[in-house]
C-alpha positions as CSV (number, residue, x, y, z in Angstrom):
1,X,82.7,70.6,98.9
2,X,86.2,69.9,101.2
3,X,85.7,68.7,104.7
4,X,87.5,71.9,105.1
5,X,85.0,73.9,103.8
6,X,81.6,71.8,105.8
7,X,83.6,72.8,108.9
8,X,81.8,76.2,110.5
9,X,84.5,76.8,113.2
10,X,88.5,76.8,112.9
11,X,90.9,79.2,112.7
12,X,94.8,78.4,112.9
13,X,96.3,81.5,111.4
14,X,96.0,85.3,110.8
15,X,96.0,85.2,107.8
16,X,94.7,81.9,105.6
17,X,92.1,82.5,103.5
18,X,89.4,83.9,105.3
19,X,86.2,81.7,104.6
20,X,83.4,82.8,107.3
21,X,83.4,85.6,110.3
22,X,81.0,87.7,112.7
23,X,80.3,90.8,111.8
24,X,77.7,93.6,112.8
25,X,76.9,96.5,110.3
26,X,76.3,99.8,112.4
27,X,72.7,100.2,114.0
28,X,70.6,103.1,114.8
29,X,72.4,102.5,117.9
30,X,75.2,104.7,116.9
31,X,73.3,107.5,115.7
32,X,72.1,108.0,119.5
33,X,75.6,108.8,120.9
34,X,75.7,112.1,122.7
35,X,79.0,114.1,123.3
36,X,78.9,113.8,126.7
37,X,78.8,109.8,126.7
38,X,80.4,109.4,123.6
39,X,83.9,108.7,125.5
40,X,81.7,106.4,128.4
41,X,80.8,104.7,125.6
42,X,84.4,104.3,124.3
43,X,83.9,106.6,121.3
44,X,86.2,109.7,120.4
45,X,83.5,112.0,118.9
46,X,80.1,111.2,117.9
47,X,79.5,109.7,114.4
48,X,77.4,110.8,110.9
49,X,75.5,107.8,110.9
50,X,74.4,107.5,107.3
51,X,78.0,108.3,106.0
52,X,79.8,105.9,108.2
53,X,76.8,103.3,106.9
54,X,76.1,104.3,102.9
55,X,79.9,105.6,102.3
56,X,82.4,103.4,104.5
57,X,80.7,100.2,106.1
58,X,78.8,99.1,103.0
59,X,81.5,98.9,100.9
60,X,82.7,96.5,104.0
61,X,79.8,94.5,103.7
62,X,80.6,94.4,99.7
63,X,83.9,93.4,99.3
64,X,83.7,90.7,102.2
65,X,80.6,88.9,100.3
66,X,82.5,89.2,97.2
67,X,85.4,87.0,98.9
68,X,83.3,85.0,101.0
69,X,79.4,84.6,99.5
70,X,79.8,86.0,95.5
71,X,76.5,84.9,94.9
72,X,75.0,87.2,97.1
73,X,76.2,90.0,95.2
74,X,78.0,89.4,91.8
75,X,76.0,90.6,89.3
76,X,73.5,93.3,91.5
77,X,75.7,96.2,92.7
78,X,73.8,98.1,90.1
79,X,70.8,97.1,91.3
80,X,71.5,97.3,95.1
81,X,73.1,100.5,94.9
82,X,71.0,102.0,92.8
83,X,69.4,106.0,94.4
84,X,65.7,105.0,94.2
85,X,66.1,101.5,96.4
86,X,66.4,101.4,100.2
87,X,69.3,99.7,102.0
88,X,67.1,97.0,102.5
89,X,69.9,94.7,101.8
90,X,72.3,95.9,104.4
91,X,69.4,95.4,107.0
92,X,68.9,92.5,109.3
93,X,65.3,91.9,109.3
94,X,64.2,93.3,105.8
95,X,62.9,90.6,103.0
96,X,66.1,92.0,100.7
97,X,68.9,91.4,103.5
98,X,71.5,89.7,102.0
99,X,71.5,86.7,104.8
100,X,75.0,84.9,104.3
101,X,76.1,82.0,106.6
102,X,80.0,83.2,105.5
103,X,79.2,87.2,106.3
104,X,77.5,86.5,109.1
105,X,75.3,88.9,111.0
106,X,74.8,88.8,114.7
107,X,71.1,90.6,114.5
108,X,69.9,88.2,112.9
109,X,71.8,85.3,114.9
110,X,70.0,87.0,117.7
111,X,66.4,86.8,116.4
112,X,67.4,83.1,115.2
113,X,67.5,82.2,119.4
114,X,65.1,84.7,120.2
115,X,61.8,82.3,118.3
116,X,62.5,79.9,121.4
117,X,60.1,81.3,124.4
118,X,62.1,80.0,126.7
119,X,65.4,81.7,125.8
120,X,63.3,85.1,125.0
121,X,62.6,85.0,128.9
122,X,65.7,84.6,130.3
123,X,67.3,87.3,127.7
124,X,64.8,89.5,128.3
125,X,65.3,89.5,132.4
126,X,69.4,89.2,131.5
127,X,69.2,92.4,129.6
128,X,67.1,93.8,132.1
129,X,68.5,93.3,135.1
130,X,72.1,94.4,133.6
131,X,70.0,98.0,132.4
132,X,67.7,98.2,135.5
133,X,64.5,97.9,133.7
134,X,61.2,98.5,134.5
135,X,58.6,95.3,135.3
136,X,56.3,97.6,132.5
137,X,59.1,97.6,130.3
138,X,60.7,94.1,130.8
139,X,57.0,92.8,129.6
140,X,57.2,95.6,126.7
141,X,60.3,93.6,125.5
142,X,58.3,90.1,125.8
143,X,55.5,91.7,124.0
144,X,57.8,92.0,120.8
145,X,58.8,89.9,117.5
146,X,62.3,88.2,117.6
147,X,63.2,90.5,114.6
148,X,61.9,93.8,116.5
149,X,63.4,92.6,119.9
150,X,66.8,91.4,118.6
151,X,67.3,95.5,116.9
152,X,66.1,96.7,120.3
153,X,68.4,95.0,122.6
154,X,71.5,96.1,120.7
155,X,70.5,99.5,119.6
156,X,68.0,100.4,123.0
157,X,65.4,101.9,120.9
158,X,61.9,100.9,120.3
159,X,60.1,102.0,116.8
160,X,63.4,104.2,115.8
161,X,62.4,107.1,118.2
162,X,62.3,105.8,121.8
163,X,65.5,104.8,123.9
164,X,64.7,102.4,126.7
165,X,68.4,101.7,127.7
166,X,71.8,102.7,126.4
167,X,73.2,101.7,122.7
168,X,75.9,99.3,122.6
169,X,77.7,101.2,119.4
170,X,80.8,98.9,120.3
171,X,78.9,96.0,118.4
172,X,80.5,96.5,115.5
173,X,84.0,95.3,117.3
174,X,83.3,91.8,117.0
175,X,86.3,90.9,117.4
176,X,86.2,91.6,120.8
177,X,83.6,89.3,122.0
178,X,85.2,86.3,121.3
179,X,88.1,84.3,119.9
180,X,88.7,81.3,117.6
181,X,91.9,79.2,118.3
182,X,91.7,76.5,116.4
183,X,88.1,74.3,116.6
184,X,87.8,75.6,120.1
185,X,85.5,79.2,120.9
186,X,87.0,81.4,123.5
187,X,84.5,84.1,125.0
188,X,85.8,87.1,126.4
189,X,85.5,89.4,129.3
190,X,85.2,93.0,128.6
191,X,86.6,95.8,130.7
192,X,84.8,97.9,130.1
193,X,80.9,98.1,131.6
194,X,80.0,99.9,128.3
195,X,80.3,96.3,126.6
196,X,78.8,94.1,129.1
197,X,75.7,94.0,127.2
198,X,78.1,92.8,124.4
199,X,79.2,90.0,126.2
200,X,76.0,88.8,127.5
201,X,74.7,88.2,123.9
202,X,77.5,86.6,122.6
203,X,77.3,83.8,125.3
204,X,73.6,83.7,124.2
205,X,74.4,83.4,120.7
206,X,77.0,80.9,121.1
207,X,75.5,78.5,123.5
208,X,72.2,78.4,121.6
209,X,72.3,79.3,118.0
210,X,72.0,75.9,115.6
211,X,75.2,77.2,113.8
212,X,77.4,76.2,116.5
213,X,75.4,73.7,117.7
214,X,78.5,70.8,117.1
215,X,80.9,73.0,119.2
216,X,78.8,73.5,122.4
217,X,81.8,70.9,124.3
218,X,84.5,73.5,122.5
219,X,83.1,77.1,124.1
220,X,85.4,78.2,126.6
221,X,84.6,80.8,129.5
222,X,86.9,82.6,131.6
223,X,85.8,81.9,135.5
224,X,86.3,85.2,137.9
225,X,89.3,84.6,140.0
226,X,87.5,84.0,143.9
227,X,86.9,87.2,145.4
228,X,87.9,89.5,143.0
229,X,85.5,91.4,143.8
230,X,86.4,92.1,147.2
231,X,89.3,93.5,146.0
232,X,90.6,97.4,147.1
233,X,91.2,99.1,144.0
234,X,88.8,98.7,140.5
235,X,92.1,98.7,138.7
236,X,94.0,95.5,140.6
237,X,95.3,93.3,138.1
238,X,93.7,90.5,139.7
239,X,90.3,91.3,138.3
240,X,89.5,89.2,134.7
241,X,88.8,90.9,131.8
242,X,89.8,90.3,128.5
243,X,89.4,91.0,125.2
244,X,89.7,89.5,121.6
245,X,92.0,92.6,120.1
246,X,94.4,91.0,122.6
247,X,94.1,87.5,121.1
248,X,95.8,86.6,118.2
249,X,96.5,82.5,116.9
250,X,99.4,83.2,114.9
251,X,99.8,79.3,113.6
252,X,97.4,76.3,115.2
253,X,99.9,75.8,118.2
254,X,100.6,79.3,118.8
255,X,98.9,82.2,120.3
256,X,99.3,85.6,121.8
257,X,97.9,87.4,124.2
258,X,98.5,90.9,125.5
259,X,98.1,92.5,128.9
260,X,96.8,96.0,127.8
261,X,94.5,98.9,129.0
262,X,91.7,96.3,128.1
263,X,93.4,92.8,129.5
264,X,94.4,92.1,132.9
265,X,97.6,89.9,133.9
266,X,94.9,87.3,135.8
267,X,93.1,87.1,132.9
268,X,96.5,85.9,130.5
269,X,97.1,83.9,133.2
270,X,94.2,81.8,133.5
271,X,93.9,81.3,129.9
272,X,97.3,80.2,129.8
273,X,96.4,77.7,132.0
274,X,93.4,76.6,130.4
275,X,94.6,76.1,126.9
276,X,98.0,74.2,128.0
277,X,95.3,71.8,130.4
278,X,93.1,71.3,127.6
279,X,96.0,70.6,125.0
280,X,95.0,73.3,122.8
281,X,97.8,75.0,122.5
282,X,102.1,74.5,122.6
283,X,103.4,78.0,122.9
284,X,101.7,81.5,124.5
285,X,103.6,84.2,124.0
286,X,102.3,87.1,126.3
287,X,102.7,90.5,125.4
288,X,102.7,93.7,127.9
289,X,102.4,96.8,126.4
290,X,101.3,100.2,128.0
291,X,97.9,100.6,129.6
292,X,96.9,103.6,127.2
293,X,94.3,104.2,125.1
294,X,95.7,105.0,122.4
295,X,96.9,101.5,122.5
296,X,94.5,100.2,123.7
297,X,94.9,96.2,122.1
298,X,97.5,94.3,121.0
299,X,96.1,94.8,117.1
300,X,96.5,98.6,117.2
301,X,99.8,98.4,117.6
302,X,101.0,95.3,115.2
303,X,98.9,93.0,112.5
304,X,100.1,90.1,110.1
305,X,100.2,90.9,106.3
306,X,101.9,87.8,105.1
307,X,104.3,85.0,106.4
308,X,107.0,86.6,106.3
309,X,105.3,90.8,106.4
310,X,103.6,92.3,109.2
311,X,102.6,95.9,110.2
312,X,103.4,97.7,112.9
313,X,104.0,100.8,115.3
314,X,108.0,101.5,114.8
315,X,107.2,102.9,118.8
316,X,107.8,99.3,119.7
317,X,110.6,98.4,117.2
318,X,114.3,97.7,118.5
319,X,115.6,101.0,115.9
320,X,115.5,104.0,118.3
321,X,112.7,106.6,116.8
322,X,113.8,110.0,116.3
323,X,111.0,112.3,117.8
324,X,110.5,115.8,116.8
325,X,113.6,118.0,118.9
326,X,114.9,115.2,120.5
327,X,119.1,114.5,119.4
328,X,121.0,111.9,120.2
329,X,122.4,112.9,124.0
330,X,118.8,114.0,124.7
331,X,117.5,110.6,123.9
332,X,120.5,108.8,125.6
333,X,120.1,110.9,128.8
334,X,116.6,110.1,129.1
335,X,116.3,106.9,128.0
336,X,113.0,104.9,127.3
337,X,110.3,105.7,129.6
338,X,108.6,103.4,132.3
339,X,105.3,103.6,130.7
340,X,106.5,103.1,127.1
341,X,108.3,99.7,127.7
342,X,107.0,96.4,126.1
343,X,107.3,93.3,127.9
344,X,107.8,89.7,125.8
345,X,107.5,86.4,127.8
346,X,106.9,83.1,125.4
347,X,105.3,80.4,127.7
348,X,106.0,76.3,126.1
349,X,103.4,73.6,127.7
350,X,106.4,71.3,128.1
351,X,108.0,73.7,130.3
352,X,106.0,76.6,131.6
353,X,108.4,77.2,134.1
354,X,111.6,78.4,131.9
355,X,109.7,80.5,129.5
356,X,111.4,82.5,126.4
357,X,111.9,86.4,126.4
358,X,112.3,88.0,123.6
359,X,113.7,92.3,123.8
360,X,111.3,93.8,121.3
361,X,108.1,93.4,118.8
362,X,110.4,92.5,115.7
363,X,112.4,89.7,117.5
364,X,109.2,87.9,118.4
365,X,107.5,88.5,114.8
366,X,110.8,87.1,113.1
367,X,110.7,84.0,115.5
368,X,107.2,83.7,114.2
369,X,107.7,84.0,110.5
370,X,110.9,82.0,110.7
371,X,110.2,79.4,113.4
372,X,106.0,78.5,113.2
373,X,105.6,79.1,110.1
374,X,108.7,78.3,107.9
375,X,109.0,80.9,106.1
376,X,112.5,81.0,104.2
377,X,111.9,84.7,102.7
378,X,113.7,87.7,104.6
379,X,111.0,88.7,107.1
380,X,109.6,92.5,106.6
381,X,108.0,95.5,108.1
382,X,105.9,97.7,107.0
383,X,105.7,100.5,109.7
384,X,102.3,103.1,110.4
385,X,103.6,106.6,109.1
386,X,106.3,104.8,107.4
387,X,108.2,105.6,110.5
388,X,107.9,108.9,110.5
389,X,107.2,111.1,113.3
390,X,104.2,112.8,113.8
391,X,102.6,110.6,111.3
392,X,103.8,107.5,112.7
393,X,101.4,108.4,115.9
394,X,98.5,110.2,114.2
395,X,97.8,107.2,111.7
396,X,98.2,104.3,114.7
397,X,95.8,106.3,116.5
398,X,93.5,105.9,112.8
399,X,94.4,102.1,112.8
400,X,96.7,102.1,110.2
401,X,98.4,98.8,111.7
402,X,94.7,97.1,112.1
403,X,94.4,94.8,109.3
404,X,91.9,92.1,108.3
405,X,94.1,89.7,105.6
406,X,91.1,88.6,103.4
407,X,93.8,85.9,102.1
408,X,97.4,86.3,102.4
409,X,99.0,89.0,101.4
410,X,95.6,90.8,100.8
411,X,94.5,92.9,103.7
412,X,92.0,95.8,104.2
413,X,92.5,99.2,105.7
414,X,91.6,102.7,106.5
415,X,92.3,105.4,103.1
416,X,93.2,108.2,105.6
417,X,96.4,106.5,106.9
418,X,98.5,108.3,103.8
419,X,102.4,107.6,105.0
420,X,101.2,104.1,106.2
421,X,99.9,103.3,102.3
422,X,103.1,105.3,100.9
423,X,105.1,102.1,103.1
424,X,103.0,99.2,101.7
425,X,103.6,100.7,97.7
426,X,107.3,101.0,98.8
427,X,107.2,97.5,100.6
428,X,106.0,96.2,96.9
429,X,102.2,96.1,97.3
430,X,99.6,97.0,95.0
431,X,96.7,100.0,96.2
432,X,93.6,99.8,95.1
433,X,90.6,102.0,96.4
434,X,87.6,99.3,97.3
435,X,85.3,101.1,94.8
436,X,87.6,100.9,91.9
437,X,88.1,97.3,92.8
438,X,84.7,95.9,93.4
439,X,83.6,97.9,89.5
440,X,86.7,95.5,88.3
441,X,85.0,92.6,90.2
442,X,81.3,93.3,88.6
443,X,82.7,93.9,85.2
444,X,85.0,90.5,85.7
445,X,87.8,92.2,85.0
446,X,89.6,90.4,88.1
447,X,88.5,88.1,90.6
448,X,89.5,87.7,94.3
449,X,91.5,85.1,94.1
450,X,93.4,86.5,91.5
451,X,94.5,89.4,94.2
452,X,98.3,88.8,95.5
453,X,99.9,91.2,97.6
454,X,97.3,93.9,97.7
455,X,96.1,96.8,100.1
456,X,92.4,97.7,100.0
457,X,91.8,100.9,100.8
458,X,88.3,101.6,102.5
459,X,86.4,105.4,103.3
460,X,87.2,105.9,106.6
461,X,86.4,109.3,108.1
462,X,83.5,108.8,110.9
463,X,84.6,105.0,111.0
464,X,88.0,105.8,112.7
465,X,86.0,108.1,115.0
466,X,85.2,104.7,117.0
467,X,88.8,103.6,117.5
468,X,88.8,100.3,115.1
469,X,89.7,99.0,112.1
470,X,88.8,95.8,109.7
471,X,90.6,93.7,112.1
472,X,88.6,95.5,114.9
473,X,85.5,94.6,113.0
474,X,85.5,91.3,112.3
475,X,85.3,87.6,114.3
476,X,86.8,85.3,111.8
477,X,84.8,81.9,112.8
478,X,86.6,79.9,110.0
479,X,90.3,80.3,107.8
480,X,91.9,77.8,105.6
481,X,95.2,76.4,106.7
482,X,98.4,78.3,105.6
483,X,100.6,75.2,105.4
């Protein structure tokens, strides 16, 4: 085994081989959504529970052990799958779970922290102060097992039936609770008071779980600007929130960060700050976009493929985007709207004070592939809808540019996106639904590493429902270098 590989934390790309992340498989927690919280809860309908488990997040779960942990899985799909057993082994806290320390699981972090007494009580009161809990129930929680209590205080339900406080189905977004840049652990404000529960047990998890035990010195937290909370309006860009869909380390001395719906300007700012004191970084290149929710993060609108690829919303490109009954003297004599402008500004540690602009999306992403990483091939795009209006819209909205790259060139997204997949064939790549592929990886027919330039296409129907994709739902903890 490399030192590379003994590491547990690191990340200095988008798009190295992807070697260990957070993830969350959806809980019972999701199943509880109602229609008329489903949007407080930062949900777009409410969900089929068992088809967004058995016939789109599993084969998730699959094809990420297959990449990451083989030996959990090569050789039993048969057997896991198979009508007469349980899903025992998608279940944190079942004998069968498949427990990997590369797909990692945050239930069952949770429980991990949860067998010391002494952080049990100070969870338990966290959780219930945040909720406004009962004294009866607050001891009801104590009373538990750290298997039984850990599923409770994500999904708010004791014994499957009874719901003490409100789901958290945003779980399953882990890439919003926190960041890796490099060896260091960025935790992450959410803007949302749906997620604050989110938050809380991420800084729990991080602080005191074994696993991360050797980066306690290397866990960053964002302080509240003084105040803030005397501030007029709920809104004022001086409150701190931030999230990790607006966080990406595009090479080890590199990162961006967008001001969004879900990120405020003080919050880019004092992680600017942070990260240039610290030395952790050389360049931050922050990126404005429009507070809307169908943007929502900086990864719905633009992810790496490869080096020299990425995939994005043409909305934001520098080519002017013919929309349905709009000619050329319309579009002229309108010109781009307020809202719908993108702000670049590229901030150097050397020299904070004469920062780079750059005019649109493509101009930044070509400095990237050309400058950080080296790349000597002609830099591409592969646009959502292939550029073409409506579709262009409908399939962003279905997270057609929100890709996990397993490895280079090999990334993982939504089936429904159909324009966005007619762009990656065009663009060269090979499409392969996940259930075709994983019967080639059982019968040994290929293996992952053997995948180049590859789009995986996963079920996505009640899935896209929640707003996220793969890159959505995953925390890489630990890539390979690129270089």
């Amino acid at each position: 085994m490399s030192h590379k590989e003994k590491k547990v934390v690191q990340v200095t790309s988008e798009i190295g081989r992807l070697r260990r992340l957070l993830v969350h498989s959806p809980d019972s927690g999701l199943g509880k959504v109602v229609p008329s919280k489903a949007q407080d809860w930062l949900f777009e309908d409410i969900v089929h529970l068992e088809t967004m488990r058995k016939k789109e997040y599993d084969y998730y779960t699959k094809v990420l052990l297959y990449f990451l942990d083989p030996k959990k899985i090569r050789g039993r799909l048969h057997q896991i799958d198979a009508p007469e057993n349980s899903r025992d082994f998608y279940k944190p806290g079942k004998p069968d779970f498949y427990r990997s320390e590369k797909v990692v699981e945050l239930e069952w972090l949770l429980a991990d922290i949860l067998e010391d007494q002494e952080i049990k009580l100070k969870l338990v009161a966290s959780v219930c102060a945040v909720e406004g809990c009962s004294y009866a129930t607050q001891n009801e929680l104590l009373a538990l097992s750290p298997t039984t209590l850990s599923k409770t205080i994500i999904s708010g339900t004791i014994n499957e039936h009874r719901l003490i406080f409100p789901p958290i189905p945003n779980f399953i977004f882990t890439r919003d609770i926190g960041i890796v840049i490099n060896d260091y652990v960025l935790l992450n404000k959410p803007a949302k008071t749906a997620r604050l529960r989110e938050a809380l047990l991420a800084k729990y998890i991080f602080f005191n779980h074994p696993l991360f035990e050797t980066y306690r010195d290397n866990i960053l937290e964002i302080p509240d600007t003084a105040h803030h909370f005397l501030l007029p309006r709920d809104g004022d860009e001086k409150k701190v929130t931030l999230e990790g869909g607006d966080v990406m380390v595009v090479h080890k001395d590199h990162l961006l960060i967008g001001i969004s719906e879900r990120t405020t300007m003080e919050a880019a700012r004092q992680v600017v700050n942070m990260l240039f004191a610290r030395n952790i970084v050389k360049k931050i290149t922050v990126i404005k976009i429009p507070r809307r929710r169908d943007y929502m993060h900086i990864d719905t609108i633009f992810t790496q493929v490869k080096r020299n690829v990425w995939v994005m919303l043409g909305a934001f490109s520098k080519k002017v985007m013919k929309h349905e009954g709009a000619d050329p003297v319309e579009r002229i004599l309108e010109g781009p709207k307020k809202e719908d402008k993108i702000r670049i500004i590229q901030f150097r540690k050397k020299d904070p004070e004469n920062p780079v602009y750059f005019d649109n999306l493509e101009e930044l992403l070509t400095n990237i592939s050309e400058n950080d990483l080296e790349c000597n091939s002609k830099v591409k795009f592969i646009y959502s809808g292939n550029n073409q209006f409506p579709f262009d819209t409908r399939e962003q909205w279905t997270d057609s540019c929100n890709l996990l790259a397993l490895k280079e060139g090999v990334v993982l997204g939504y089936d429904r996106n159909d324009k966005t997949v007619e762009a990656f064939r065009e663009a060269g790549f090979n499409i392969v639904h996940v259930k075709d592929l994983l019967d080639q990886f059982e019968k040994e027919e290929v293996q992952p590493d053997d995948l180049e330039d590859t789009l995986i296409l996963i079920p996505s129907a009640e899935l896209s429902r929640a707003r996220g994709g793969f890159h959505c739902m995953s925390m890489p903890l630990l890539r390979e270098d690129i270089n």
